[in-house]
N, C-alpha and C positions, 0 to 999 in steps of 0.2 A: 504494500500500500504506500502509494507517496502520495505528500501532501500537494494540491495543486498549489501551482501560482503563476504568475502572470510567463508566459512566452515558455510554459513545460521547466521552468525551471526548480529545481527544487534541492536542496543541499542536504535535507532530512529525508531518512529513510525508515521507516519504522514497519517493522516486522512483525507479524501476528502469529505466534507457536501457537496451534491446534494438535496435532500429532504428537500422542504418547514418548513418540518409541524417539522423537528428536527432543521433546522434552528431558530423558532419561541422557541421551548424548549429554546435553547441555548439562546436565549434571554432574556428568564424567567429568565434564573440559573445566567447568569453572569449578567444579569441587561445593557445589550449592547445595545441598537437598531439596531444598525449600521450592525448588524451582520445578519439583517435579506434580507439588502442590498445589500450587497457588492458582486460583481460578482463573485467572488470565493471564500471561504472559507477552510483553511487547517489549520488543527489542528494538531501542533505537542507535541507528549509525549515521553518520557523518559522511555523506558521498565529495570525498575530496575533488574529485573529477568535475562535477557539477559548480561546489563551490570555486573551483579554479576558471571554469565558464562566467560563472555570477559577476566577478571578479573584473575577470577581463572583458567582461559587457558592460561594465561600469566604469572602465578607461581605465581599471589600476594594471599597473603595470611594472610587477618586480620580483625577484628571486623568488620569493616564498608566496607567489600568488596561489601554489596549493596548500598552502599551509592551514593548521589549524586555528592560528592567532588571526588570519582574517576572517575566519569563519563567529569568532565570537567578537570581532569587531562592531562594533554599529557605526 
């Protein structure tokens, strides 16, 4: 699920775990229990690619335009 916004762009990516048996993975890899629990599960990522788009659609233009420090910029 991404969130819309204006010209498809979007920096947030947020995940929706249905599925048992990837809920159980995710338990393995972060070492959570809890995770296999919890009545909903959403996992949010940070699509650096996109933000590097956003970026450079807004004229910036520099080393770390995929960086995460522009991404919590305002």
């Amino acid at each position: 699920m991404r969130v819309p916004l204006l010209m498809d762009y979007s920096p947030i990516l947020v995940i929706r775990i249905t599925t048992p048996t990837i809920r159980e993975e995710l338990v393995k890899v972060a070492d959570q229990a809890y995770l296999a629990k919890v009545p909903k599960l959403l996992i949010f990522l940070v699509d650096g690619y996109q933000n590097a788009e956003i970026a450079r659609s807004k004229g910036y233009r520099g080393e770390n335009d995929g960086s995460m420090g522009y991404f919590f910029k305002e």
